[in-house]
PDB file of N, CA, C and O in Angstrom:
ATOM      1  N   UNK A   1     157.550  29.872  17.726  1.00  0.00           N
ATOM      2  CA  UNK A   1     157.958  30.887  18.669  1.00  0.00           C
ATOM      3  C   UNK A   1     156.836  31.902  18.851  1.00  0.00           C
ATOM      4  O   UNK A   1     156.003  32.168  17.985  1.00  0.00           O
ATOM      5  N   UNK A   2     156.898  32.417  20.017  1.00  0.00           N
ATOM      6  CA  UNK A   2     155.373  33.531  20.398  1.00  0.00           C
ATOM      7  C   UNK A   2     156.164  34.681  20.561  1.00  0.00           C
ATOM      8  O   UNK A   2     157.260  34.688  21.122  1.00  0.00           O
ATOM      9  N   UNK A   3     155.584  35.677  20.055  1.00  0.00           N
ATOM     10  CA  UNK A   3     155.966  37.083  19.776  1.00  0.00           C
ATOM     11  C   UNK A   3     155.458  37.641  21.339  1.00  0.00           C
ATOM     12  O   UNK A   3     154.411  37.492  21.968  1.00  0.00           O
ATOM     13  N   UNK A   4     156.219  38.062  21.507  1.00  0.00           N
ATOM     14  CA  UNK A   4     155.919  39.029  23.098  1.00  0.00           C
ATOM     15  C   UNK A   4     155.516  40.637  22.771  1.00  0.00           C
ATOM     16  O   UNK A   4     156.307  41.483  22.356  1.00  0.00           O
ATOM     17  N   UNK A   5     154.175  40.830  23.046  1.00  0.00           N
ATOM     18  CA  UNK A   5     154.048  42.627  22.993  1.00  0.00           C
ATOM     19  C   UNK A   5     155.011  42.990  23.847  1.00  0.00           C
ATOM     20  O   UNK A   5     155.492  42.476  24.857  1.00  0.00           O
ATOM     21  N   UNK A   6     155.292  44.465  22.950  1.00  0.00           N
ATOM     22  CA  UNK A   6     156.132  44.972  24.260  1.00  0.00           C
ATOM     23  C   UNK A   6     155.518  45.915  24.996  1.00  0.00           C
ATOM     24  O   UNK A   6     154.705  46.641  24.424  1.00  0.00           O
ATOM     25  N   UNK A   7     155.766  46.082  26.317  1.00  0.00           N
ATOM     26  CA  UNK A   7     155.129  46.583  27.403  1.00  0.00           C
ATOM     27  C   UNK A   7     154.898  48.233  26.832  1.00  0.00           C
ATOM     28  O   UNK A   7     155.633  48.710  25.967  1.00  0.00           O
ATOM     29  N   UNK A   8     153.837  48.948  27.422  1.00  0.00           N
ATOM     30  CA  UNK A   8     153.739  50.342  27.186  1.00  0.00           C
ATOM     31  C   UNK A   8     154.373  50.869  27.540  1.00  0.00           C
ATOM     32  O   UNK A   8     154.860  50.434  28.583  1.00  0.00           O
ATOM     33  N   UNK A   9     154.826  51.992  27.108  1.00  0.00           N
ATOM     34  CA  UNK A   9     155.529  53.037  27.785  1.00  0.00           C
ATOM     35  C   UNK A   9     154.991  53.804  28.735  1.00  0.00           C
ATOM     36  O   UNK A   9     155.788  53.858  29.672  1.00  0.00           O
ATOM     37  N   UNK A  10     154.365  54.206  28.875  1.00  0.00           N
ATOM     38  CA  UNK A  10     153.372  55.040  29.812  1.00  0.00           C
ATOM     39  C   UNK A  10     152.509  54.165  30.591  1.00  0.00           C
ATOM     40  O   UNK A  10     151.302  54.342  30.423  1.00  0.00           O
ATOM     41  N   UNK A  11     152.857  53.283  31.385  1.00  0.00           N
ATOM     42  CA  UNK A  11     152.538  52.466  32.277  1.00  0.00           C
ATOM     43  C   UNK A  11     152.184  53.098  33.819  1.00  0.00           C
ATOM     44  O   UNK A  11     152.871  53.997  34.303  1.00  0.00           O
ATOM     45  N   UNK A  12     151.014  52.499  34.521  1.00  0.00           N
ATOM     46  CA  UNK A  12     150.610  53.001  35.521  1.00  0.00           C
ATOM     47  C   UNK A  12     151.411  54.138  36.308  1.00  0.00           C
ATOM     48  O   UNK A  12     151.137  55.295  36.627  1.00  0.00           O
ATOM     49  N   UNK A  13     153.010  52.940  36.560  1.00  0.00           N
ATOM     50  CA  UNK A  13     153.515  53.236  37.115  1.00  0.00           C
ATOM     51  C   UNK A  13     154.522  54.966  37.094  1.00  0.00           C
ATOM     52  O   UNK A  13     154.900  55.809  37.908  1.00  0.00           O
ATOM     53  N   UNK A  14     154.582  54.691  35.479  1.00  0.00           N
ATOM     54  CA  UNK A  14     154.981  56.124  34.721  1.00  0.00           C
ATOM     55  C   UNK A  14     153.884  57.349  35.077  1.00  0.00           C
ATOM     56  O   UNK A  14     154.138  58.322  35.786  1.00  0.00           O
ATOM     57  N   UNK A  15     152.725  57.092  34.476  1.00  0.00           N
ATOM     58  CA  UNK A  15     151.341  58.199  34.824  1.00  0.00           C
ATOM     59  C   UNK A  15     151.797  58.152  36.104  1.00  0.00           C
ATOM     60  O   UNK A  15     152.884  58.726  36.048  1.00  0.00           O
ATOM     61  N   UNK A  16     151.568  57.738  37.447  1.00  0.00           N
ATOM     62  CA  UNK A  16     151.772  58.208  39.050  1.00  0.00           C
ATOM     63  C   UNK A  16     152.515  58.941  39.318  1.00  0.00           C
ATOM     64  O   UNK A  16     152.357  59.836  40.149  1.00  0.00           O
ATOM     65  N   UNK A  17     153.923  58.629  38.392  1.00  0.00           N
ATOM     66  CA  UNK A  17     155.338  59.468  38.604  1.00  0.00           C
ATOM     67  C   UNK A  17     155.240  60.854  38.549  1.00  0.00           C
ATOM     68  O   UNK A  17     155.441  61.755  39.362  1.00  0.00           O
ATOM     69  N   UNK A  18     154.750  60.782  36.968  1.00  0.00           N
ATOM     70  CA  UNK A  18     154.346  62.462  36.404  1.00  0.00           C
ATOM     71  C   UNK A  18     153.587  62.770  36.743  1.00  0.00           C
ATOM     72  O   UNK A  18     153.727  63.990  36.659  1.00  0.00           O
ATOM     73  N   UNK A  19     152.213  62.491  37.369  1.00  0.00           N
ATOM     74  CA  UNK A  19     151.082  63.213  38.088  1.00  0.00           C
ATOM     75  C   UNK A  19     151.944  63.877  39.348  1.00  0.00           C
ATOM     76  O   UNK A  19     152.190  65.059  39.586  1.00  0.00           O
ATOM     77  N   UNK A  20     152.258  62.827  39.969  1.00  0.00           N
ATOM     78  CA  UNK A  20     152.950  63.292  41.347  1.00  0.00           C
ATOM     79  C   UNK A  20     153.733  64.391  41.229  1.00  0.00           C
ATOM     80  O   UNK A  20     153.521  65.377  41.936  1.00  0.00           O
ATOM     81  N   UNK A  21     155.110  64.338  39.976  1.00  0.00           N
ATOM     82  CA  UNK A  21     155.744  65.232  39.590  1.00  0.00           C
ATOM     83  C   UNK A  21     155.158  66.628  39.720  1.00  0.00           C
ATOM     84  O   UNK A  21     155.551  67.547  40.438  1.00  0.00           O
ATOM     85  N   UNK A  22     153.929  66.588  38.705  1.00  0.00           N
ATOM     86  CA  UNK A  22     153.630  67.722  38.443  1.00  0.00           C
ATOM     87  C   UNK A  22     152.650  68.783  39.797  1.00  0.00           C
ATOM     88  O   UNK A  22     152.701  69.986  40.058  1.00  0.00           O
ATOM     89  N   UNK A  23     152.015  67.900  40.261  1.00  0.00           N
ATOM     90  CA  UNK A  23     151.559  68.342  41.714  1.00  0.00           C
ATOM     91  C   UNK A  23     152.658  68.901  42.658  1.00  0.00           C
ATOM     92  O   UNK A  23     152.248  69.678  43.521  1.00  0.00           O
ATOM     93  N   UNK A  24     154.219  68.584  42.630  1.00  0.00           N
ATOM     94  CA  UNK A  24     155.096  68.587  43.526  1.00  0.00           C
ATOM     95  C   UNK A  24     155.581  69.965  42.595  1.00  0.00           C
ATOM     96  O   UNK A  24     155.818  70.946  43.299  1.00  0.00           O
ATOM     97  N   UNK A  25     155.743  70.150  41.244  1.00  0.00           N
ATOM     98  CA  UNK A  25     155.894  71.508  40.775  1.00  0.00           C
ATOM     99  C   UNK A  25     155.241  72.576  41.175  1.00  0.00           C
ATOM    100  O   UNK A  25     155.842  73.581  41.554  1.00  0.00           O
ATOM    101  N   UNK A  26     153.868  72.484  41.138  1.00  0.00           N
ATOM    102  CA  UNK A  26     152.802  72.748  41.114  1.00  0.00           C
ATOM    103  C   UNK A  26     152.928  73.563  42.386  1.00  0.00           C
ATOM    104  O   UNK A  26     152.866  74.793  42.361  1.00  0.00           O
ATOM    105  N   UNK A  27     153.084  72.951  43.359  1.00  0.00           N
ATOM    106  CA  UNK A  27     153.169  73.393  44.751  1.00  0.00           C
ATOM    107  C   UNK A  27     154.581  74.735  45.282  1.00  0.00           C
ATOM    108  O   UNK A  27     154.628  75.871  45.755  1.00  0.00           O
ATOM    109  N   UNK A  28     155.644  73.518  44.750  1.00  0.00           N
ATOM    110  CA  UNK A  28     157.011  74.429  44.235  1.00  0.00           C
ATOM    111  C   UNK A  28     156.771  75.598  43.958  1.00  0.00           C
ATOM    112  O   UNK A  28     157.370  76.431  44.639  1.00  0.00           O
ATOM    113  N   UNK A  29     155.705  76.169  42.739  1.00  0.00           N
ATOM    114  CA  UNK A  29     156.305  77.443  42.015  1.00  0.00           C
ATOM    115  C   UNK A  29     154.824  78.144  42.479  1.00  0.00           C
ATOM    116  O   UNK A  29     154.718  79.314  42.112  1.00  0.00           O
ATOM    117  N   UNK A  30     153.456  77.492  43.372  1.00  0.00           N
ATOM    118  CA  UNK A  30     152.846  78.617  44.274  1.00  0.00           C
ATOM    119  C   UNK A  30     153.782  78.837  45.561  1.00  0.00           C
ATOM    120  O   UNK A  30     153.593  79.892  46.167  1.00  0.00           O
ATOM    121  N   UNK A  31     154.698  78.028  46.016  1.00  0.00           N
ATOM    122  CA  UNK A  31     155.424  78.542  47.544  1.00  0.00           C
ATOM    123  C   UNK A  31     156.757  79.053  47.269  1.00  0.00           C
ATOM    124  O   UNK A  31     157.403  79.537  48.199  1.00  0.00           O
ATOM    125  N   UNK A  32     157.197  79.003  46.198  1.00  0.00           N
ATOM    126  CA  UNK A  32     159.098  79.516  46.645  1.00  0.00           C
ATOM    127  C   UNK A  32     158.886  80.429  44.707  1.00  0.00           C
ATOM    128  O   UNK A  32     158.993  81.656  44.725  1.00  0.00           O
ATOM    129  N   UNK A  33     158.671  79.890  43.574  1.00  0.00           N
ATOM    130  CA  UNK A  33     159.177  80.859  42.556  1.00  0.00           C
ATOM    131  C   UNK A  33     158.173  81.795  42.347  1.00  0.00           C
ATOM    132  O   UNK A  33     158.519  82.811  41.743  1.00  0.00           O
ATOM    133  N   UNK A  34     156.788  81.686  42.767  1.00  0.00           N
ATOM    134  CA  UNK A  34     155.639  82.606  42.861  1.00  0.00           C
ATOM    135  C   UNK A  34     155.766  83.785  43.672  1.00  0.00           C
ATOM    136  O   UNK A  34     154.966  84.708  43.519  1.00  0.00           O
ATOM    137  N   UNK A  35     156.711  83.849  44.539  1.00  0.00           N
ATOM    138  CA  UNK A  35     156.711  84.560  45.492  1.00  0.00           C
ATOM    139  C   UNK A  35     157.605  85.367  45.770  1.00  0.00           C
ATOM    140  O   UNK A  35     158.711  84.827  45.765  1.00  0.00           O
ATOM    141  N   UNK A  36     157.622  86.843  46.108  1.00  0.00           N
ATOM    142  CA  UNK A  36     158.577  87.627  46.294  1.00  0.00           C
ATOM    143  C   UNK A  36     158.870  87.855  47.638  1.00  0.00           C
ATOM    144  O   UNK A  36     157.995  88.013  48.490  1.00  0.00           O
ATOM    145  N   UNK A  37     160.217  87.881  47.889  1.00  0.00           N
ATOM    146  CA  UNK A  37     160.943  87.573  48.946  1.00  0.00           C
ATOM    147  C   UNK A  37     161.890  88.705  49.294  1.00  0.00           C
ATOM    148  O   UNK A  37     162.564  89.027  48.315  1.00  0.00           O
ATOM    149  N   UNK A  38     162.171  89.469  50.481  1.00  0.00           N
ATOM    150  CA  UNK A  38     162.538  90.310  50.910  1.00  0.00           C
ATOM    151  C   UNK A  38     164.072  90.034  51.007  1.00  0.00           C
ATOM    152  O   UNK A  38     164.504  89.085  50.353  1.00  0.00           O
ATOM    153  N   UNK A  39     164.975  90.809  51.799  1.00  0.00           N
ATOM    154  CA  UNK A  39     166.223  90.230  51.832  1.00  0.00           C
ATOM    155  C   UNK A  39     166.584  89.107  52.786  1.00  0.00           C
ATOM    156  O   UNK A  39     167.462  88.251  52.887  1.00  0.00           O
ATOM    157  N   UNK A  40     165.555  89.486  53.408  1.00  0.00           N
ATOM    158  CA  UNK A  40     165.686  88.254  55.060  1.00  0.00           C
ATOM    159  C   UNK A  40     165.002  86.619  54.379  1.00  0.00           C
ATOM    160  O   UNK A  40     164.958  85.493  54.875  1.00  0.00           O
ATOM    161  N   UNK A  41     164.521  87.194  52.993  1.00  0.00           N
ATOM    162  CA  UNK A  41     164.387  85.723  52.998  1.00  0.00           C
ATOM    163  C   UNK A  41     163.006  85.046  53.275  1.00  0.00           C
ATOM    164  O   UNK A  41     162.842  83.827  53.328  1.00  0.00           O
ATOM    165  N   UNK A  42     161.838  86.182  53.480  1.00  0.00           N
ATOM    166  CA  UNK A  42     160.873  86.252  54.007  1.00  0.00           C
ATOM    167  C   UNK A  42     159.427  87.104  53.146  1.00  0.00           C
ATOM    168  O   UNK A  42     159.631  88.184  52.591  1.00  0.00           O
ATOM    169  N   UNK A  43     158.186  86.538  53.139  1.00  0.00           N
ATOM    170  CA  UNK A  43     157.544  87.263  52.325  1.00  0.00           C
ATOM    171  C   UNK A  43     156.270  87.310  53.142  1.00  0.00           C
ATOM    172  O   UNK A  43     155.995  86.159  53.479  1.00  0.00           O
ATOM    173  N   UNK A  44     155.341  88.224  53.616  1.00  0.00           N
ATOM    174  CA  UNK A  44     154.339  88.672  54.635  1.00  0.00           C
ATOM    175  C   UNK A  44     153.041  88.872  53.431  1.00  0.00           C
ATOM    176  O   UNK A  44     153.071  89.801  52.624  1.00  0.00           O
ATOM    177  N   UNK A  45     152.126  88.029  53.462  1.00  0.00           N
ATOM    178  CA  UNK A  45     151.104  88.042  53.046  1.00  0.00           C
ATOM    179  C   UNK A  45     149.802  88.545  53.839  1.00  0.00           C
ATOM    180  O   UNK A  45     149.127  87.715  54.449  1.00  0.00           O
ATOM    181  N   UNK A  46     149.431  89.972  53.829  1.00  0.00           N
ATOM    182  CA  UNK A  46     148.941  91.118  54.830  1.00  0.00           C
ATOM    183  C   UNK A  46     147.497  90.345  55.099  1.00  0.00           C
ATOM    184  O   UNK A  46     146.955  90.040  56.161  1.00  0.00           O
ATOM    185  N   UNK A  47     146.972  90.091  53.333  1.00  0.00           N
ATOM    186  CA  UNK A  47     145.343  89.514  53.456  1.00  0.00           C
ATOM    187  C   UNK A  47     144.841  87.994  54.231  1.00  0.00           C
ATOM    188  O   UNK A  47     143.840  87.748  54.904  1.00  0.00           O
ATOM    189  N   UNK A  48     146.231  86.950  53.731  1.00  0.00           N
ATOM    190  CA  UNK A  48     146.288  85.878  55.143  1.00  0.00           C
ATOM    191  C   UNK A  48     146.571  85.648  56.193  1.00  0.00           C
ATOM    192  O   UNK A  48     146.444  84.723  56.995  1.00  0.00           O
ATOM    193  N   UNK A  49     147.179  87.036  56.122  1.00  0.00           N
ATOM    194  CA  UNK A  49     148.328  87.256  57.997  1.00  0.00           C
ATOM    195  C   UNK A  49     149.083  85.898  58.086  1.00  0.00           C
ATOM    196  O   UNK A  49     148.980  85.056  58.978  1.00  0.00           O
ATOM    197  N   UNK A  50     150.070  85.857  56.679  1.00  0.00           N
ATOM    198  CA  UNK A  50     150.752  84.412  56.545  1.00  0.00           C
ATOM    199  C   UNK A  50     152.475  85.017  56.281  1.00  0.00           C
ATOM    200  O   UNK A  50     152.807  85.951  55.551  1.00  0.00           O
ATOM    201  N   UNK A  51     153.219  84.290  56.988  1.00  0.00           N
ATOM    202  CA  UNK A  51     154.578  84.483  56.522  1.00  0.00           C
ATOM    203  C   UNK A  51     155.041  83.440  55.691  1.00  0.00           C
ATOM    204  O   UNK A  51     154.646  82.343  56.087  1.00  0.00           O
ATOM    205  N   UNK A  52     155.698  83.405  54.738  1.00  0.00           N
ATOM    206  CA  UNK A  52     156.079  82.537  54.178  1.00  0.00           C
ATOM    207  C   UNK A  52     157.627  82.858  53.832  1.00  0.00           C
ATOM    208  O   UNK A  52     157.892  84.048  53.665  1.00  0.00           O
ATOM    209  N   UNK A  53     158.791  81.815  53.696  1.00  0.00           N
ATOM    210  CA  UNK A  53     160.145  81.713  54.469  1.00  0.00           C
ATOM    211  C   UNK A  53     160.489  80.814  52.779  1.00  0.00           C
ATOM    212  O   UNK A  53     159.883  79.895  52.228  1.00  0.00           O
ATOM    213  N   UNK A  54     161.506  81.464  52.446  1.00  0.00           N
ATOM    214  CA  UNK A  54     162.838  81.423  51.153  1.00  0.00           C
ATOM    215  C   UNK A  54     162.587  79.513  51.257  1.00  0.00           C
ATOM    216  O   UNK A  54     162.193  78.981  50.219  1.00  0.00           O
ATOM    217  N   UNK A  55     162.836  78.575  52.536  1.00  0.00           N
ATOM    218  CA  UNK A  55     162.477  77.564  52.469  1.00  0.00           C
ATOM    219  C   UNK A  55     161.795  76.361  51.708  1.00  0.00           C
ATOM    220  O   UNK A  55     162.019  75.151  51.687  1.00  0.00           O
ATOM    221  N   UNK A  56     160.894  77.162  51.106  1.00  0.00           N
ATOM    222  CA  UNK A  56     159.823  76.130  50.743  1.00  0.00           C
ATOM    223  C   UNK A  56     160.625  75.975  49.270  1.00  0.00           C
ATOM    224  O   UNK A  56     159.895  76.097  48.286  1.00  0.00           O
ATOM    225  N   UNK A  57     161.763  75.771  49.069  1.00  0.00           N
ATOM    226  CA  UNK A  57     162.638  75.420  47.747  1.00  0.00           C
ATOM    227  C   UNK A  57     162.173  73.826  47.962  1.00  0.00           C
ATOM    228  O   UNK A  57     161.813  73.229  46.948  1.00  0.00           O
ATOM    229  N   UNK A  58     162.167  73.203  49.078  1.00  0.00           N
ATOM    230  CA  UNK A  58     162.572  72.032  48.911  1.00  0.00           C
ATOM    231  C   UNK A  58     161.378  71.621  48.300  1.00  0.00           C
ATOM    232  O   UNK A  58     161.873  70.795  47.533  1.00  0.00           O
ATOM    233  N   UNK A  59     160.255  71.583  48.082  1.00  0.00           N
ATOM    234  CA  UNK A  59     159.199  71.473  47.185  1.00  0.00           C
ATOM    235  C   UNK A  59     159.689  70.919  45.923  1.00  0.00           C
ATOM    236  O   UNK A  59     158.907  70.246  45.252  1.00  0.00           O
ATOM    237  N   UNK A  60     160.919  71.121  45.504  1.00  0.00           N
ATOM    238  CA  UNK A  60     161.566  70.984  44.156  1.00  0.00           C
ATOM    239  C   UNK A  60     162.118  69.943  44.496  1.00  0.00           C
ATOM    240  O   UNK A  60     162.180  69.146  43.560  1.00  0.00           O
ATOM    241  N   UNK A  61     162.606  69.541  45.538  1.00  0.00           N
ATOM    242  CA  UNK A  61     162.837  67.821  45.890  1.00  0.00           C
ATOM    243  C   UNK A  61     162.762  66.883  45.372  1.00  0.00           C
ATOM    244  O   UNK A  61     163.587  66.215  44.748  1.00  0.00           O
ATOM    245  N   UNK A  62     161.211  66.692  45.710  1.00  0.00           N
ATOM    246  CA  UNK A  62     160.378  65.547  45.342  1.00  0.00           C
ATOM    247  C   UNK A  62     159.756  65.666  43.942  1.00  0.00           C
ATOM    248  O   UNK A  62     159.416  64.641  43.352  1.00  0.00           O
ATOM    249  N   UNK A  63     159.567  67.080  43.299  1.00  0.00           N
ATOM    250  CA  UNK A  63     159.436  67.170  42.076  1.00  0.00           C
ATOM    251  C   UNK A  63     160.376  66.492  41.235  1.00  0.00           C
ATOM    252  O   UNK A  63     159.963  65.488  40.653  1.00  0.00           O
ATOM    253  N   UNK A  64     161.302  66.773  41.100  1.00  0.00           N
ATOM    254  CA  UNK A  64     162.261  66.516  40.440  1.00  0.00           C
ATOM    255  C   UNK A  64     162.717  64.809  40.687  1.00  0.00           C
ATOM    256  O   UNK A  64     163.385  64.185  39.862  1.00  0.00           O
ATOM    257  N   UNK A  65     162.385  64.432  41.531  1.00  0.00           N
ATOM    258  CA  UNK A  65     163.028  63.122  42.005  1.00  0.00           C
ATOM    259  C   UNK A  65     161.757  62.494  41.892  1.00  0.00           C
ATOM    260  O   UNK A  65     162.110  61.421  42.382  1.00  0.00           O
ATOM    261  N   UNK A  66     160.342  62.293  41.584  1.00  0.00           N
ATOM    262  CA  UNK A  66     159.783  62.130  40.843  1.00  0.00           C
ATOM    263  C   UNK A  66     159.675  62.075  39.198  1.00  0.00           C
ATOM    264  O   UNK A  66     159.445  61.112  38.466  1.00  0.00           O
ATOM    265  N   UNK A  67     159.914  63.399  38.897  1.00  0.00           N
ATOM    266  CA  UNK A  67     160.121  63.016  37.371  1.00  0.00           C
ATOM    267  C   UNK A  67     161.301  62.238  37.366  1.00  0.00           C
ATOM    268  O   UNK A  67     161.212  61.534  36.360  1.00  0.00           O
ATOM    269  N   UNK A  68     162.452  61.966  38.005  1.00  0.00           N
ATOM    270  CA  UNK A  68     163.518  61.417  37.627  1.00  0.00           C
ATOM    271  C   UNK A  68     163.111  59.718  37.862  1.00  0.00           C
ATOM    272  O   UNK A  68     163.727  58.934  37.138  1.00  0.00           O
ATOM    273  N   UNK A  69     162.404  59.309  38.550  1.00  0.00           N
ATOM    274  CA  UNK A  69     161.449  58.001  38.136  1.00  0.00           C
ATOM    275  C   UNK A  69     160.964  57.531  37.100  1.00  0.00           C
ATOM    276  O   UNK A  69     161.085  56.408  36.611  1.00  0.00           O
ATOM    277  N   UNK A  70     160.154  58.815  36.615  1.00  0.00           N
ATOM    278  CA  UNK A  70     159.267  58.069  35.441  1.00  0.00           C
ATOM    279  C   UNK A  70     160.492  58.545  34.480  1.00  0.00           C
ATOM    280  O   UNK A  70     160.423  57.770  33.527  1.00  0.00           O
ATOM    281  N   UNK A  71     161.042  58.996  34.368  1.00  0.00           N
ATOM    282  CA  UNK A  71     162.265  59.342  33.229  1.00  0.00           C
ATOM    283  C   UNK A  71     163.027  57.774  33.072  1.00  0.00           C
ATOM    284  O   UNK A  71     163.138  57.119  32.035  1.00  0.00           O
ATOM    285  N   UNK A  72     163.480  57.431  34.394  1.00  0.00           N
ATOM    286  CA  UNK A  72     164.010  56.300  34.365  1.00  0.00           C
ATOM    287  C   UNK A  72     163.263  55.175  34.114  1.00  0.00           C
ATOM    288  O   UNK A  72     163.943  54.163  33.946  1.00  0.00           O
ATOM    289  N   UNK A  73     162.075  55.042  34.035  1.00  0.00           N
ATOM    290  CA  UNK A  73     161.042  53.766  34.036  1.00  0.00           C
ATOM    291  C   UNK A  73     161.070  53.707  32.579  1.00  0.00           C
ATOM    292  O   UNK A  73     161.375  52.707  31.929  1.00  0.00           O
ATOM    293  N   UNK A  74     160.707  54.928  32.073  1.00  0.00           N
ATOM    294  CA  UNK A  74     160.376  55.289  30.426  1.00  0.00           C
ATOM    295  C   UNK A  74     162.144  54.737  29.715  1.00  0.00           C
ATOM    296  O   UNK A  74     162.302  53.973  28.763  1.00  0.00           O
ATOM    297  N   UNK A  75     162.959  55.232  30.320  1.00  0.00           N
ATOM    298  CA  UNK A  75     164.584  54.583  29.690  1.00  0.00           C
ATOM    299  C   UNK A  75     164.571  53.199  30.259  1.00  0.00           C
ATOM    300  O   UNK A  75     165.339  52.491  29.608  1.00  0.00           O
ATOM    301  N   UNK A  76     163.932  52.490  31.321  1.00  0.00           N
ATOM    302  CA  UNK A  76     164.150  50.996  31.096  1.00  0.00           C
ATOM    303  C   UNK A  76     163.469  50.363  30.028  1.00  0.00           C
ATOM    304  O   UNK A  76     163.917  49.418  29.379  1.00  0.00           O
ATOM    305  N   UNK A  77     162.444  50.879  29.874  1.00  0.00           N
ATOM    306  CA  UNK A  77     161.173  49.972  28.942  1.00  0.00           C
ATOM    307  C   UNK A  77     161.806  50.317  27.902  1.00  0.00           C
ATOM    308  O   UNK A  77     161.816  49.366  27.120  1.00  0.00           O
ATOM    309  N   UNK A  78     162.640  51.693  27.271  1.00  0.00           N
ATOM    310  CA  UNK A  78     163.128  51.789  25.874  1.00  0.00           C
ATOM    311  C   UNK A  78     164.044  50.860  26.165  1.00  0.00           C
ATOM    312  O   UNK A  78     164.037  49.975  25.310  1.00  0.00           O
ATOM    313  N   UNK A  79     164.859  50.682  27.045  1.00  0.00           N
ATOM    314  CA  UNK A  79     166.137  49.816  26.620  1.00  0.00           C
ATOM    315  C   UNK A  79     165.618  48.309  26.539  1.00  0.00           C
ATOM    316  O   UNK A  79     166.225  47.450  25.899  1.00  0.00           O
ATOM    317  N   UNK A  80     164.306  48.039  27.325  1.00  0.00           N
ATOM    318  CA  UNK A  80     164.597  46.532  26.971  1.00  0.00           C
ATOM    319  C   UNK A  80     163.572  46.116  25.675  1.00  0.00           C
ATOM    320  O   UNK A  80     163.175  44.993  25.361  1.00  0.00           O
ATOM    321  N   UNK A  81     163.352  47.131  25.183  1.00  0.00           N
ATOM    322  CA  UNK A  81     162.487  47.368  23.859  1.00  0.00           C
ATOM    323  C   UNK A  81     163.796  46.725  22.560  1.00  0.00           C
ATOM    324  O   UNK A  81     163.673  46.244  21.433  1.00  0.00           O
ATOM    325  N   UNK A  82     165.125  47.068  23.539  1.00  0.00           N
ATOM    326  CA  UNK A  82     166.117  47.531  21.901  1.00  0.00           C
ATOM    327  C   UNK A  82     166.752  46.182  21.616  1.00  0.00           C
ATOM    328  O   UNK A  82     167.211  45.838  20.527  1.00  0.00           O
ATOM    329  N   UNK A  83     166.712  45.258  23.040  1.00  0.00           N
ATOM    330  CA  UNK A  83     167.346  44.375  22.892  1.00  0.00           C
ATOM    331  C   UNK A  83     166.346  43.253  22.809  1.00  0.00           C
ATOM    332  O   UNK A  83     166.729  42.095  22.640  1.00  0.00           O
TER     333      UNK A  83
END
């Protein structure tokens, strides 16, 4: 009988997840938790002559639904590790 390595955990596909993840945080918390926001929901940046709008939450989207990939990739490879 031939012994099968078992696959890495941190497989390409895992590293892409969490890179991506963390770029999609990354972005998240310079546009919506970095930022102070008026009541309208709105924050006026005088030196870029930039408005920026309560909106940019969704940044946390794809963060999160990214890590929830490699979370899940990392729980398949443990589970078929067990059996």
């Amino acid at each position: 009988m031939t012994e099968h390595k078992p696959a890495p955990l941190l497989s390409r596909g895992v590293v892409l997840a969490l890179a991506a993840s963390a770029v999609f945080f990354w972005v998240w918390y310079a546009r919506y938790l970095g930022v102070d926001f008026n009541e309208l929901g709105r924050h006026y940046d005088a030196d870029a002559q930039v408005v920026t709008t309560d909106s940019a939450f969704v940044w946390g989207l794809p963060a999160v639904g990214c890590l929830l990939v490699a979370l899940a990739l990392i729980g398949h490879r443990l589970w078929r590790r067990r059996g």
